[in-house]
C-alpha positions in Angstrom: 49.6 94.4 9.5 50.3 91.8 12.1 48.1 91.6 15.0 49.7 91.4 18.0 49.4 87.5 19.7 50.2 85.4 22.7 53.7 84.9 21.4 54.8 88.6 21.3 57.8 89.6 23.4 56.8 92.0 26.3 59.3 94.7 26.9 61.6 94.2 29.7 60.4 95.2 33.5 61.7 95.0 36.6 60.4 91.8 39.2 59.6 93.3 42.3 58.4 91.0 44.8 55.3 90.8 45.4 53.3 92.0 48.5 53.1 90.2 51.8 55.6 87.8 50.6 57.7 86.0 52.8 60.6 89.0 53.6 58.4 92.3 52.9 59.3 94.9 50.8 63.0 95.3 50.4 64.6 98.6 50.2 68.3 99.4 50.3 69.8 101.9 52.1 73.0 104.1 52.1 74.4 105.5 54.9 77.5 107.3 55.7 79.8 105.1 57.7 81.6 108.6 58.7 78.7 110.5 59.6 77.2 111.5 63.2 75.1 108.8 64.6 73.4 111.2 66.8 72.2 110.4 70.7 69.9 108.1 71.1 66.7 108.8 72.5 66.9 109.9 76.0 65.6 107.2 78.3 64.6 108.2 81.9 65.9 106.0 84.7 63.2 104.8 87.7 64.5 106.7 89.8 63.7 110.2 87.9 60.3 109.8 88.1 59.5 107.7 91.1 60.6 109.3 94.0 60.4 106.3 96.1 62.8 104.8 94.1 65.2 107.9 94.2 65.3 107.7 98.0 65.5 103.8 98.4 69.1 104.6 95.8 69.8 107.7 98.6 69.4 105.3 101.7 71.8 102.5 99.4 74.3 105.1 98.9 74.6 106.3 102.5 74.7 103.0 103.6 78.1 102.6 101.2 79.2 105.7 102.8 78.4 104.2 106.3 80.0 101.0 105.9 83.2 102.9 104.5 83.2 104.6 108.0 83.0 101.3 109.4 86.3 99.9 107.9 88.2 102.9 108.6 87.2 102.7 112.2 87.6 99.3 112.2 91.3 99.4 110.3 92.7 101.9 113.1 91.3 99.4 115.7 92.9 96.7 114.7 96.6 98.3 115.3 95.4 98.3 118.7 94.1 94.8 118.9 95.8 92.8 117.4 99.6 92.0 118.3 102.6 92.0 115.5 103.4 88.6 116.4 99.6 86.6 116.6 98.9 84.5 113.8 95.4 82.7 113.1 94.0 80.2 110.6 91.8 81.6 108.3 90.4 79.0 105.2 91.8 78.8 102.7 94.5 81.1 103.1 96.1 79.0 106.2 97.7 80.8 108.8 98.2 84.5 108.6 99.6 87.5 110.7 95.9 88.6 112.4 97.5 92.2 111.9 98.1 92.0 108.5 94.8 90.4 107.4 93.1 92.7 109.6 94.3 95.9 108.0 93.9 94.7 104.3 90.7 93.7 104.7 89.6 96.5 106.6 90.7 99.0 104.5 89.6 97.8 101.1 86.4 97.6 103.2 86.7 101.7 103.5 87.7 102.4 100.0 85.7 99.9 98.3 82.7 101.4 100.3 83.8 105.0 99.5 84.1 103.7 95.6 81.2 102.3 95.4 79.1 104.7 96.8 80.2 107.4 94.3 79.5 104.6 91.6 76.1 104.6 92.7 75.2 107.9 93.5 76.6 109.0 90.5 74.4 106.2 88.3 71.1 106.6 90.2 70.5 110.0 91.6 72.8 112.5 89.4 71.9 113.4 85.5 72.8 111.5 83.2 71.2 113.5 80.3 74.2 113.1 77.3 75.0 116.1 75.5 76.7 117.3 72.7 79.0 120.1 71.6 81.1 121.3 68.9 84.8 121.1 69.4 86.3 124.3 70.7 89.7 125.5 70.5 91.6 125.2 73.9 91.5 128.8 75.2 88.1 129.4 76.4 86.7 132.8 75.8 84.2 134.9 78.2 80.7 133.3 77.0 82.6 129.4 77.1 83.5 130.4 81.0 80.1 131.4 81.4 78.5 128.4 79.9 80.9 126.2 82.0 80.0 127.7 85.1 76.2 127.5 84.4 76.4 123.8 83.9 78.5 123.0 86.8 75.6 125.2 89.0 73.0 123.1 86.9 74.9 119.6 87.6 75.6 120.7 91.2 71.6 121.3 91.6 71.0 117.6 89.7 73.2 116.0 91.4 71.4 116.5 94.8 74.4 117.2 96.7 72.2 120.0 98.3 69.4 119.0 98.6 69.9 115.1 99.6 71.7 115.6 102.6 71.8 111.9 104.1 73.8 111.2 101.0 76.1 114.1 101.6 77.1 113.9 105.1 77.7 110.3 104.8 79.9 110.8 102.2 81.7 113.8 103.8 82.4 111.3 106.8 83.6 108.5 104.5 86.1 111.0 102.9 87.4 112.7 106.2 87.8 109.2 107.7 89.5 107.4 105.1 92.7 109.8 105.2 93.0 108.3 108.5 94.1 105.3 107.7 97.2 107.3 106.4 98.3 108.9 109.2 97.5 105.4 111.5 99.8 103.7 109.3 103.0 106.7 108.7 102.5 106.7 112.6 103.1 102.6 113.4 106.8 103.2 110.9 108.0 103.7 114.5 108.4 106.3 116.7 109.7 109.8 117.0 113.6 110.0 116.8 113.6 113.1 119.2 116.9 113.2 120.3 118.1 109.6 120.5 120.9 110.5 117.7 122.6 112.3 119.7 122.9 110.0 122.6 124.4 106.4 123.4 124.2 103.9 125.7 127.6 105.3 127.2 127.4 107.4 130.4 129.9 108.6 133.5 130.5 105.4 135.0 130.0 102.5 132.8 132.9 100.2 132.5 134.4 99.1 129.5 133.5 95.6 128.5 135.4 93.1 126.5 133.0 91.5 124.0 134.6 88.8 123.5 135.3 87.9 127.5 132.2 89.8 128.8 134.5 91.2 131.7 135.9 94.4 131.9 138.5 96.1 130.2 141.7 96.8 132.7 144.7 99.2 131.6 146.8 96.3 131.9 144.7 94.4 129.2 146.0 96.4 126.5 149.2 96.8 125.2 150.9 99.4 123.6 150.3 99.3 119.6 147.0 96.4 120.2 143.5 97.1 118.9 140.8 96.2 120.6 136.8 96.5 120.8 134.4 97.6 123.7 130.7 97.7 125.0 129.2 99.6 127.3 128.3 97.7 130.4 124.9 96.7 130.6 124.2 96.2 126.9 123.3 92.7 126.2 122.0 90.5 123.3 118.8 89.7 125.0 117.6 93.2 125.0 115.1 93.8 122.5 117.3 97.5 121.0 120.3 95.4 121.6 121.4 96.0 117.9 120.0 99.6 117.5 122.1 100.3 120.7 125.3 98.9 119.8 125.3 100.6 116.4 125.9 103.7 118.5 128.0 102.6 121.5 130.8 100.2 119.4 134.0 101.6 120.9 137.6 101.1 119.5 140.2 100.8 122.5 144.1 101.9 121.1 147.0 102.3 123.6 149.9 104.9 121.9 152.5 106.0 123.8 151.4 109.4 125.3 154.3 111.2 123.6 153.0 110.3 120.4 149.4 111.6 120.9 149.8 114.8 118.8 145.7 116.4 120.0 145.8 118.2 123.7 142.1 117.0 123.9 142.9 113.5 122.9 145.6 112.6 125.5 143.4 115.0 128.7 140.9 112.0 127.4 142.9 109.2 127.3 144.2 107.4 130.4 147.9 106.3 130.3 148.1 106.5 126.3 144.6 104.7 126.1 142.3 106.4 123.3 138.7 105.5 122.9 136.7 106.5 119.6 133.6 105.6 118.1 134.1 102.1 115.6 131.2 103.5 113.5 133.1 105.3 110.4 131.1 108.7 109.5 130.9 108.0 106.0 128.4 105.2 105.9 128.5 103.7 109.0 131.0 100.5 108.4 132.5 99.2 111.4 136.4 100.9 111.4 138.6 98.1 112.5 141.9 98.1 110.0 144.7 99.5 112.1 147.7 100.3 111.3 150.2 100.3 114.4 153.4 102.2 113.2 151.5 105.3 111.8 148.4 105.1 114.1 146.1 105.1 111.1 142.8 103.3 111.1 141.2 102.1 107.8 137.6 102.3 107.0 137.5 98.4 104.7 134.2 99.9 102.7 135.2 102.8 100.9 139.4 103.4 102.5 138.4 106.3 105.1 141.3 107.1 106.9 141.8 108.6 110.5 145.1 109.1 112.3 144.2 108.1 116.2 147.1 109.5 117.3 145.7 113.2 116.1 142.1 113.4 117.1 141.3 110.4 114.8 141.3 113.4 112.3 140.1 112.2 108.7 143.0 111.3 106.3 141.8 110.3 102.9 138.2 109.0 101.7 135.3 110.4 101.8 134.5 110.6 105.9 133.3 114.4 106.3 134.1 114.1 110.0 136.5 112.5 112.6 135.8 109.7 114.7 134.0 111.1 118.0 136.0 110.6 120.8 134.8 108.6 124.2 136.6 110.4 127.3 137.9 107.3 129.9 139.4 107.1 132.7 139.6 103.9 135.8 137.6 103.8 138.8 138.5 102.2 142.2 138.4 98.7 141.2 141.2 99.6 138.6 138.9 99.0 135.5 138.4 101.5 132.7 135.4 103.2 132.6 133.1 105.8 130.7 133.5 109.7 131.9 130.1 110.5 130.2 128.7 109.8 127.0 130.3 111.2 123.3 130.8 114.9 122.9 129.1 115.1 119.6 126.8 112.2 118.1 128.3 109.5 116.2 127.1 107.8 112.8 127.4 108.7 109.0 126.5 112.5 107.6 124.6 113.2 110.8 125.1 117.0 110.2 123.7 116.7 106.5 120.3 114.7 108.5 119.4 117.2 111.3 
């Protein structure tokens, strides 16, 4: 028998390394990249457990809420002070419109206020415990509406809303002011129509005035078979509606030969075989000025609307719903032609289909 020596092979181990080496004991570990990580530990904020701290966050919030207040006053102020037309240098943006610059940064003062509030009412004084629940199918059952309403009454309470009332009428105030700005700007679009589309700057009296002399129109200006175009008197380019007021007034002067007015109402209105009707066509509103002097047809040039002057200016062909209003005329003692009141019904494109 051998005896066993220095040389004899040992039988294989494993090197571990040894303890309080330089990287510690190693152990590997497998996870499950797939599996639920869990929440993490729940870590409470300052301010739910100093209350110091939870109503320094309370007087932060209402002073968002506050300063949202502040820019919606401010926004509807400035459509009182400051003029559409003043400009003012502000760095670096150069010269702006005052209203403009006014009213943007006033209101994203309100809303960014409003915002930011929530934000931090939300992240300071409401819970923010996580929690986790099992998928459900999409139709809740009795005990799922019961559990719902329980923790809407339980966030309600955390929240505060109740109980920190500085925080709550502040925001209350932001929120009914803010809407405000709405209304303030839907109201500067313009005013009320009221009736103004039914009335033009025509009335008993006003003589017929030749755009293109600026005098007024005489019977012995017009011949039979010519076209030509009138204003009211009074209407001029310096007016500030000038434009808005002659969309409604344009007038189209025709002399026909009475015999060949086929409308009663049209000739009573006419004087000597002089017919007056609105130039605005009642399709879309083009100016009607195509005239055609053997069959006493006028052309719309947008979209071919045709209306026979010599009967009512009734529509023809196209797709005019309604004839050219007629302007009743007559002369007054200096022998010029004049208005006998304003149109009979209101002139313009599918005014019946608008109101």
């Amino acid at each position: 028998m051998s005896e066993t020596g220095s040389n004899d092979v040992s039988e294989p181990h494993e090197h571990l390394p040894a303890a309080g080496g330089d990287h510690g004991a190693e152990t590997e570990v497998h996870r499950d990249p797939f599996g639920d990580p869990g929440h993490p530990e729940h870590e409470y904020r300052r301010q739910d457990i100093d209350e110091k701290a939870a109503k320094h966050s309370e007087r932060v919030v209402a002073g968002l809420f506050t300063l949202s207040m502040i820019g919606t006053i401010a926004f509807i102020a400035s459509f009182v002070i400051f003029p559409v037309g003043k400009y003012v240098y502000i760095f670096p943006f150069g010269h702006v419109s005052a209203l403009n610059f006014s009213l943007g940064l006033t209101l994203a003062v309100a809303l960014l206020g409003l915002g930011a509030g929530a934000v931090h009412w939300a992240r300071t004084l409401m819970s923010d415990e996580e929690m986790a629940d099992e998928r459900h199918p999409a139709g809740a059952d009795e005990e799922l509406r019961a559990t719902m309403e329980a923790q809407w009454k339980q966030g309600v309470q955390e929240s505060g809303f109740g109980r920190r009332k500085l925080v709550r009428n502040t925001m209350l105030g932001a929120l009914t002011l803010v809407p405000l700005s709405a209304v303030v700007i839907l109201r500067d679009l313009g005013p009320l129509p009221e009736d103004k589309l039914r009335h033009t700057a025509w009335s008993k009296g006003k003589a017929l005035i030749n755009p293109n002399t600026n005098k007024p129109l005489r019977p012995e200006d017009i011949a039979v078979g010519s076209l030509t175009f009138a204003n009211p008197e009074g209407l001029s380019e310096d007016d500030e509606d000038y434009q808005e007021q002659l969309a409604k007034a344009a007038l189209m002067v025709v002399r026909i030969k009475p015999e060949d007015i086929k409308d009663k109402k049209e000739l009573d209105w006419s004087h000597e075989g002089i017919v007056a009707f609105s130039k605005i066509c009642t399709h879309v509103g083009c100016p009607v000025s195509l005239y055609e002097q053997q069959t006493h047809h006028v052309l719309c040039p947008c979209h071919q609307s045709t209306f026979d002057l010599s009967d009512g200016a009734r529509v023809l062909f196209g797709p005019a719903g309604h004839r050219l209003p007629q302007l009743r005329i007559s002369v007054n003692g200096e022998g010029n032609l004049v208005a006998m009141g304003d149109f009979e019904v209101p002139v313009g494109p599918a005014f019946w289909e608008r109101g």
